[in-house]
MIDOSE-1310 file (N, C-alpha, C; in nm, 2 decimals, decimal comma, always signed):
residues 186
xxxx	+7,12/+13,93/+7,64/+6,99/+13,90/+7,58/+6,90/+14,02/+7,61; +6,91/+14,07/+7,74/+6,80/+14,18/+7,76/+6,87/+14,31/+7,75; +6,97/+14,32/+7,67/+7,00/+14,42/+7,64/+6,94/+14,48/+7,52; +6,90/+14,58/+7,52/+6,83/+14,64/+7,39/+6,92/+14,77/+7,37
xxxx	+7,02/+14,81/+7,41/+7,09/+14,93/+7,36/+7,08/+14,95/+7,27; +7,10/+15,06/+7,18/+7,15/+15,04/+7,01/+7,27/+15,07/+7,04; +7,36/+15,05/+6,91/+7,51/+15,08/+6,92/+7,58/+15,19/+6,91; +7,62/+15,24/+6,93/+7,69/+15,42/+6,89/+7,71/+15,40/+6,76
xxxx	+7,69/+15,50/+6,66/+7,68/+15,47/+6,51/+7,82/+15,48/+6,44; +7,94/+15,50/+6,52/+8,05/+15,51/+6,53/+8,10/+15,34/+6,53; +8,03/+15,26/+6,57/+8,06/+15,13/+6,60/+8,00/+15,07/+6,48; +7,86/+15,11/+6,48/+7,79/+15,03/+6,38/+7,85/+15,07/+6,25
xxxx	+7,88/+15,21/+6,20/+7,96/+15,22/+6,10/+8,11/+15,11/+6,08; +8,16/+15,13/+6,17/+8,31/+15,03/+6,17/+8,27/+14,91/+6,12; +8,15/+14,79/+6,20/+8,10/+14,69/+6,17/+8,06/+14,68/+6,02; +7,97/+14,76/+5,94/+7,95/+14,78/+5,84/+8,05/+14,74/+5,75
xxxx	+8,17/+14,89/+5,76/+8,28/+14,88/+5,65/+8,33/+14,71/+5,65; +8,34/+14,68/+5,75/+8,44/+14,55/+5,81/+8,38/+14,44/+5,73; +8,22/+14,44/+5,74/+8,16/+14,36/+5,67/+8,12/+14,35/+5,55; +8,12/+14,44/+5,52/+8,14/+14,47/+5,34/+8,27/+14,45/+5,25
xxxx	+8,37/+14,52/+5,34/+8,48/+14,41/+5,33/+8,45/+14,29/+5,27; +8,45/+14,21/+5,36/+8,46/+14,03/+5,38/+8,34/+14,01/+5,24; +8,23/+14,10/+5,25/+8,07/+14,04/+5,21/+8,15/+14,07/+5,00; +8,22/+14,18/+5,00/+8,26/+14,21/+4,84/+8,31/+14,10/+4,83
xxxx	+8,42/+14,10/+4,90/+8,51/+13,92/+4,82/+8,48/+13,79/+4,82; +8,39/+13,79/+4,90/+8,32/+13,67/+4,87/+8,19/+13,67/+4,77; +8,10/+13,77/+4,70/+8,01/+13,80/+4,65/+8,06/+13,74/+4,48; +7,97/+13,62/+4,45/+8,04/+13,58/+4,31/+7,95/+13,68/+4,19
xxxx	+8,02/+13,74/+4,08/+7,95/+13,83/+4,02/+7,81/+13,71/+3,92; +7,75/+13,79/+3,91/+7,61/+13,74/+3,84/+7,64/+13,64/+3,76; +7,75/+13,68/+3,65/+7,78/+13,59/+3,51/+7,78/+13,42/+3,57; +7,88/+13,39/+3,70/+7,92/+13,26/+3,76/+7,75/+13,20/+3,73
xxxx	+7,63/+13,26/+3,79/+7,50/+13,20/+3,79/+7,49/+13,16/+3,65; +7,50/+13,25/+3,57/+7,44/+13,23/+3,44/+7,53/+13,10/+3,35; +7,69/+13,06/+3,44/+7,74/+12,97/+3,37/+7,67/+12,88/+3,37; +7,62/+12,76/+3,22/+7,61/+12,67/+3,26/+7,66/+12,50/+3,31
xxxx	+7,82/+12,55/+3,30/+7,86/+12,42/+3,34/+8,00/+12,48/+3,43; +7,99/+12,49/+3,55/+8,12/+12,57/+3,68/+8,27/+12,53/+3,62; +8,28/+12,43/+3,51/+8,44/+12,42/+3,47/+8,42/+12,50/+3,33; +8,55/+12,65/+3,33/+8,57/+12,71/+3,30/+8,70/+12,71/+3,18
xxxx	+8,70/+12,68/+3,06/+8,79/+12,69/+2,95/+8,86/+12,82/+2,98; +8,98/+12,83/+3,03/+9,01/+12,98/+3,09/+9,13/+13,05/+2,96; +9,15/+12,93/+2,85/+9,24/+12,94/+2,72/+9,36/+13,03/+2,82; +9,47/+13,09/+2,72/+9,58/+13,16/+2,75/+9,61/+13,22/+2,87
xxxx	+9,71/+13,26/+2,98/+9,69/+13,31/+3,08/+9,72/+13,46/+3,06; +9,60/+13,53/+3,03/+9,59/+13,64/+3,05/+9,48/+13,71/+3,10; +9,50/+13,81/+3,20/+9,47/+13,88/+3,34/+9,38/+13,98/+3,25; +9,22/+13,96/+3,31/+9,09/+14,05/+3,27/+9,11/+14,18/+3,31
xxxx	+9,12/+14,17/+3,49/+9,07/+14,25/+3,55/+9,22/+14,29/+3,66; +9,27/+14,16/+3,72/+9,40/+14,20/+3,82/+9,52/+14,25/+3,78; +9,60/+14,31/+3,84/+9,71/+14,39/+3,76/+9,74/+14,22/+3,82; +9,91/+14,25/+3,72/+9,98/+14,15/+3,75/+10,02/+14,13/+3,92
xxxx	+10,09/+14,22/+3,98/+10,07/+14,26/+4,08/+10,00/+14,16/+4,21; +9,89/+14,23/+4,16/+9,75/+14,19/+4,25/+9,72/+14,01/+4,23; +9,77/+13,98/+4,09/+9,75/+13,83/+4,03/+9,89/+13,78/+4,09; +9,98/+13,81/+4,17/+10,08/+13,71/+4,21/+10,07/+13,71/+4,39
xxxx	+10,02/+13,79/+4,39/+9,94/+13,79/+4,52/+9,88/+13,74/+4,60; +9,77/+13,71/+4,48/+9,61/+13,66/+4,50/+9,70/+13,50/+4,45; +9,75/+13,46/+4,39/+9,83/+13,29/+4,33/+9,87/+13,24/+4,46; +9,96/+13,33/+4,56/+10,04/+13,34/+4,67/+9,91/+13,29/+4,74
xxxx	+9,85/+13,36/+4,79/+9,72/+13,34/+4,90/+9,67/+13,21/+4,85; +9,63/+13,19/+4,76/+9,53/+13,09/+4,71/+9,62/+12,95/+4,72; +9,75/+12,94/+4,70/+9,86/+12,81/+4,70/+9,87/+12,83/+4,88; +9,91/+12,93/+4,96/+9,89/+12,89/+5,10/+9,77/+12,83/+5,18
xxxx	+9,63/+12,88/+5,10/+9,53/+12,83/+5,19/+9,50/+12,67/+5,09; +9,54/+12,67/+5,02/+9,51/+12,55/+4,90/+9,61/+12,42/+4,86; +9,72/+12,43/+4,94/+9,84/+12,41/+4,86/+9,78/+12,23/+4,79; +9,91/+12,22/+4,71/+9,92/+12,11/+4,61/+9,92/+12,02/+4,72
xxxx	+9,90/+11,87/+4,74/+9,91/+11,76/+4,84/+9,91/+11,82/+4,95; +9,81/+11,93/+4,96/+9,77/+11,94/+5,11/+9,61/+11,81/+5,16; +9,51/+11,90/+5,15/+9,41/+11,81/+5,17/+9,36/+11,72/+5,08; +9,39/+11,79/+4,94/+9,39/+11,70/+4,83/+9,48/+11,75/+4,74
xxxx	+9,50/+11,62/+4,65/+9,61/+11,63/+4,54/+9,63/+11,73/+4,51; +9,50/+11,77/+4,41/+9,51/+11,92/+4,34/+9,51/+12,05/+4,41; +9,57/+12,13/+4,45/+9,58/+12,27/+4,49/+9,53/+12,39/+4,38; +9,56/+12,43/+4,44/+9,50/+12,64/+4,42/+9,61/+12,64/+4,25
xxxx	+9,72/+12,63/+4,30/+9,84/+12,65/+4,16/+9,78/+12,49/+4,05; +9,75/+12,44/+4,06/+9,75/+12,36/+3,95/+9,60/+12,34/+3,90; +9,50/+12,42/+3,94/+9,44/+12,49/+3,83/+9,40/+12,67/+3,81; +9,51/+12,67/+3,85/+9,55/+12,83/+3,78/+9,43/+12,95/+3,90
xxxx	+9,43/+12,91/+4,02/+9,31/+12,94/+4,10/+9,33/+13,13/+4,07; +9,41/+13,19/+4,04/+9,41/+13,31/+4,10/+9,36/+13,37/+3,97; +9,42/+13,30/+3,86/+9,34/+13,35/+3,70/+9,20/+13,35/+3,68; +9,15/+13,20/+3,77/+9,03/+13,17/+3,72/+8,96/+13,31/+3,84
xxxx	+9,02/+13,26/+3,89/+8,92/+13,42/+4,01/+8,92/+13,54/+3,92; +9,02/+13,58/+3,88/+9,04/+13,66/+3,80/+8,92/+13,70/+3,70; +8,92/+13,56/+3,61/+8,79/+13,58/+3,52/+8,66/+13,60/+3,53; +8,68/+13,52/+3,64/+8,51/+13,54/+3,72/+8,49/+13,75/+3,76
xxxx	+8,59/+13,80/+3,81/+8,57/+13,92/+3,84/+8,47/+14,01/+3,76; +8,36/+14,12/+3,82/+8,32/+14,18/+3,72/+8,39/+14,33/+3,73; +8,46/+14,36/+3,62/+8,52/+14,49/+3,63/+8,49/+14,64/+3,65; +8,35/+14,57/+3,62/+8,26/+14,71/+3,72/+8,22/+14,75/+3,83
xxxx	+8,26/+14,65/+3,88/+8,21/+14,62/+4,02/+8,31/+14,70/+4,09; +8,31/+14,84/+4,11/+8,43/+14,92/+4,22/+8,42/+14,88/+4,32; +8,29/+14,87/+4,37/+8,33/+14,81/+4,53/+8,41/+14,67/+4,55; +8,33/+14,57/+4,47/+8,43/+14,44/+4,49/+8,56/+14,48/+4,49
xxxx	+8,63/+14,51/+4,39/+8,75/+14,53/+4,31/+8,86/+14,61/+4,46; +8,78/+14,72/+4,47/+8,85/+14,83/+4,58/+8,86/+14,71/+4,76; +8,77/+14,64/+4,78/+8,78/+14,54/+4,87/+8,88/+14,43/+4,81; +8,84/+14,36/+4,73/+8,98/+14,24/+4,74/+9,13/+14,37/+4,72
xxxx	+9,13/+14,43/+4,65/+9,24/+14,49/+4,62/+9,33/+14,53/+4,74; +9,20/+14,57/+4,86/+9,29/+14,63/+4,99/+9,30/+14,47/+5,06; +9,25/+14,42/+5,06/+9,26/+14,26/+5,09/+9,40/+14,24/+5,07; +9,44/+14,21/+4,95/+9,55/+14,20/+4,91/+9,68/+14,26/+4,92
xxxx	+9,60/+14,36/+4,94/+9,82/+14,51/+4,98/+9,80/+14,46/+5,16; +9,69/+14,43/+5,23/+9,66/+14,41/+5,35/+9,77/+14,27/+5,41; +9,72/+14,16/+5,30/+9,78/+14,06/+5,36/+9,93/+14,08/+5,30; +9,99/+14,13/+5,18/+10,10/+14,13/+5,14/+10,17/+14,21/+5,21
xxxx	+10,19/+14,34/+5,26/+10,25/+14,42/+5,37/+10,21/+14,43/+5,49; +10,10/+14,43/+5,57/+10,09/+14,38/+5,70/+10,07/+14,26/+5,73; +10,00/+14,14/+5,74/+10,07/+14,03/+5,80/+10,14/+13,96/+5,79; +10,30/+14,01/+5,73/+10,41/+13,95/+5,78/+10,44/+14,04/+5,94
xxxx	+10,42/+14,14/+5,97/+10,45/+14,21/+6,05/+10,39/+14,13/+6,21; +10,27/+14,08/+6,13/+10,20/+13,98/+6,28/+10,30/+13,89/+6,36; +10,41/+13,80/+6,26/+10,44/+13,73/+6,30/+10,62/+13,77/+6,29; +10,64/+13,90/+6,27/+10,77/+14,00/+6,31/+10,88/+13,91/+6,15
xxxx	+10,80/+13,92/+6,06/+10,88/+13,91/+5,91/+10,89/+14,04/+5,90; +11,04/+14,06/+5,83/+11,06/+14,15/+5,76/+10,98/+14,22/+5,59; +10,97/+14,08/+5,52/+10,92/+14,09/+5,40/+10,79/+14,07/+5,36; +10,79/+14,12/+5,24/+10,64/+14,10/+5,20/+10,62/+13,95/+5,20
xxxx	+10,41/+13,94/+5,22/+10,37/+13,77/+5,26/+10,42/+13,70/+5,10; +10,45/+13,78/+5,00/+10,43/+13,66/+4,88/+10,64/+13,62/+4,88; +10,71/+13,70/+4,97/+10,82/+13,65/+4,97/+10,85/+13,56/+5,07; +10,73/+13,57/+5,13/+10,78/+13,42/+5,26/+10,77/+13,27/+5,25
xxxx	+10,84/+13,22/+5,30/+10,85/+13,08/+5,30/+10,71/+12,97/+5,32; +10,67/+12,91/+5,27/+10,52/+12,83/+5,26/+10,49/+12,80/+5,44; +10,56/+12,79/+5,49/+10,55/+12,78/+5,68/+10,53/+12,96/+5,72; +10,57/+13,04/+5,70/+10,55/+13,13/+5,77/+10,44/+13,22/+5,67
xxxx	+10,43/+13,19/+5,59/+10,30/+13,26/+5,51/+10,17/+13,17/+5,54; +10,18/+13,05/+5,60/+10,07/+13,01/+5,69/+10,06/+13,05/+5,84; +10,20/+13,08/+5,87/+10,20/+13,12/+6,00/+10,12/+13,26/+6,00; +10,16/+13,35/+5,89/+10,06/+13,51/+5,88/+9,91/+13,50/+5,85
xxxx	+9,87/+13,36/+5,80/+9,75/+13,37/+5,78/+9,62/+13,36/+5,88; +9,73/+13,21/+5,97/+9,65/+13,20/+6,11/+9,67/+13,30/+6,19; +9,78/+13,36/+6,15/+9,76/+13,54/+6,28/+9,67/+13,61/+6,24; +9,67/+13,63/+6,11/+9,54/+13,74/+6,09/+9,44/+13,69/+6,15
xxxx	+9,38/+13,51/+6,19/+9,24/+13,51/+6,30/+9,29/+13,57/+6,41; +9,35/+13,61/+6,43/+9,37/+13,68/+6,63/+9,44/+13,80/+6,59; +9,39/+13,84/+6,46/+9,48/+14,01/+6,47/+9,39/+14,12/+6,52; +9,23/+14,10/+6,55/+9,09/+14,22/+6,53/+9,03/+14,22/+6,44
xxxx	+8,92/+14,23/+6,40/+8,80/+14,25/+6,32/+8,87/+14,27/+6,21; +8,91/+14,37/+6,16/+8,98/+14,40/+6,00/+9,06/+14,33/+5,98; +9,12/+14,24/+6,05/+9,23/+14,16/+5,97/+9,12/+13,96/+5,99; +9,09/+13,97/+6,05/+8,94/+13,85/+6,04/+8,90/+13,86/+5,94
xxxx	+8,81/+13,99/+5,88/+8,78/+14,02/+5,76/+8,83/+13,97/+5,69; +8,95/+14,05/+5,67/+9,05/+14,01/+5,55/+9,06/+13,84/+5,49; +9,07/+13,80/+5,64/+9,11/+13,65/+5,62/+9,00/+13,57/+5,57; +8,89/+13,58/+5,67/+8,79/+13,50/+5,63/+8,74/+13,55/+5,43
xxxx	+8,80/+13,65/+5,41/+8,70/+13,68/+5,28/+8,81/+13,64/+5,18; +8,92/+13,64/+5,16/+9,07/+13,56/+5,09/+8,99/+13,42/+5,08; +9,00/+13,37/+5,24/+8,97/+13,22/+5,21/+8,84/+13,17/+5,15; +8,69/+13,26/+5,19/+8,59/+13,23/+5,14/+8,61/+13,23/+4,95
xxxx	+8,64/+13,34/+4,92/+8,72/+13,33/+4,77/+8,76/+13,26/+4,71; +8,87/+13,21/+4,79/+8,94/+13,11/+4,72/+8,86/+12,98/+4,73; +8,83/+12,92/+4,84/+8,76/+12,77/+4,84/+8,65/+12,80/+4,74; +8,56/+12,97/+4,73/+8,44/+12,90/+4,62/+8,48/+12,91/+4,49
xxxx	+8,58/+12,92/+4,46/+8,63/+12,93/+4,33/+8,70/+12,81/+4,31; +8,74/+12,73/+4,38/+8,85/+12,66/+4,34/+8,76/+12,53/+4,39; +8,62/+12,52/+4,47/+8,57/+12,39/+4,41/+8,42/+12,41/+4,31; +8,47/+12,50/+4,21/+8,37/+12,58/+4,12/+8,44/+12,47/+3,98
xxxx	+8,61/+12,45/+4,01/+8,66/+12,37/+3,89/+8,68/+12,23/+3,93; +8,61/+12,16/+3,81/+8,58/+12,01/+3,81/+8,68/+11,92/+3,82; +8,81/+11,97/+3,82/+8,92/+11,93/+3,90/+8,95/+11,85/+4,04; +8,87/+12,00/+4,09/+8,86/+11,94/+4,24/+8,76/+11,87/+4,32
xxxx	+8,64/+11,86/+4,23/+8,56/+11,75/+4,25/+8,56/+11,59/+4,31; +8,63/+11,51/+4,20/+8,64/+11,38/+4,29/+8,75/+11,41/+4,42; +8,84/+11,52/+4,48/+8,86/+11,48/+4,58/+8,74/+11,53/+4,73; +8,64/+11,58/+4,63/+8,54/+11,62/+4,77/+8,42/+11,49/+4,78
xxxx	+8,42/+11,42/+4,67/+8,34/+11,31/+4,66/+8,21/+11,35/+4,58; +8,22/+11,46/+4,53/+8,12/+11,49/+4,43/+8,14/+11,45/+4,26; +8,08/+11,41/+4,22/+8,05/+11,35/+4,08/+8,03/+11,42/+3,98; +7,96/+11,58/+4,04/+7,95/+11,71/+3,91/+7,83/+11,65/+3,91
xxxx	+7,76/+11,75/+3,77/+7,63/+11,75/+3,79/+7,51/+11,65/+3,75; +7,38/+11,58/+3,79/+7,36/+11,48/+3,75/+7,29/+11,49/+3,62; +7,27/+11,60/+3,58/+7,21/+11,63/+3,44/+7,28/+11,71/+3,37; +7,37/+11,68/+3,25/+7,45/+11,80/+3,19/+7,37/+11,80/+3,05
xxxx	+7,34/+11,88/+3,08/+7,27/+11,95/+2,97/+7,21/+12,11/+2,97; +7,20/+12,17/+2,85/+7,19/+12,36/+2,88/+7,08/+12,34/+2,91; +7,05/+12,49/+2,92/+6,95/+12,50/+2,99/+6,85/+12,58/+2,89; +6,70/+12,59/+2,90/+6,64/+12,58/+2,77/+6,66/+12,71/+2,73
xxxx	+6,61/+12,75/+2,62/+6,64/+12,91/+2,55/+6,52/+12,94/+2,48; +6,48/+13,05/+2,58/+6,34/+13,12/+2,55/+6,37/+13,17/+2,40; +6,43/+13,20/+2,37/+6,44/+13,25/+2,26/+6,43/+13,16/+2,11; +6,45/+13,07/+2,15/+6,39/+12,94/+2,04/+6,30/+12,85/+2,11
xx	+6,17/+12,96/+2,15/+6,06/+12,86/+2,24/+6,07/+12,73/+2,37; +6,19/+12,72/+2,40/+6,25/+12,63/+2,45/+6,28/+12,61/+2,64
């Protein structure tokens, strides 16, 4: 408490990146505000912004922290959680984009190695790609990062669809209706 040092700017830098990290992938782009109703007609499955790649990845992550008849019925895979993230993405956004993206090669080739897998995380078995995920909390600051900003992602995305609503006890919203339009006086 009575320390007042500053930090070596070598540290404070590290902290920074670490947290920009985490702060990009959790940051929902603007458009999500401007929706007016959070369940999203997502029509055909085709990828805006993720390479395919990056979209079986990101399906992978989202079905381990989400799975189907885990906490509730509906999981991450049965409403398409990694697409719908997908859409929401804004493609301009380099920095987001360059953060989830190393997110992603991060958890897919290094934490299997936490827990001494040979293969990549989207080849592992639904037990030990939970097992890589709880190692990333005790791997150091960049791999915390990593984790906490995957999971932040996914949970705000995936109770954004009205799907998963009655299993949190929410009802959706108590007034559905748009919202007025300056543009016709309104």
């Amino acid at each position: 408490m009575g320390n007042h040092r500053s930090l070596p700017s070598a540290t404070r830098r590290l902290f920074l990146q670490q947290s920009m990290l985490a702060l990009a992938a959790l940051v929902a782009p603007s458009q999500l505000l401007a929706m007016e109703n959070a369940a999203v007609n997502l029509g055909p499955r085709r990828l805006r912004v993720l390479s395919a790649d990056e979209d079986r990845i990101l399906a992978v992550v989202a079905d381990t922290l989400i799975p189907q008849g885990g906490a509730f019925d509906t999981g991450a895979r049965d409403i398409d959680l990694a697409l719908r993230i997908d859409h929401y993405l804004d493609p301009t956004d380099n920095d987001l984009l360059t953060g989830l993206r190393g997110a992603l090669l991060f958890v897919e080739h290094k934490s299997p190695e936490l827990i001494g897998a040979p293969s990549p995380f989207s080849a592992l078995s639904a037990s030990e790609r939970e097992r890589c995920l709880l190692a990333l909390k005790e791997a150091g600051p960049v791999a915390v990062s990593v984790f906490a900003a995957l999971r932040g992602l996914c949970l705000f995305y995936f109770y954004t669809d009205e799907h998963s609503w009655p299993h949190i006890g929410y009802d959706g919203p108590l007034i559905a209706q748009s919202a007025p339009n300056p543009k016709n006086g309104g």
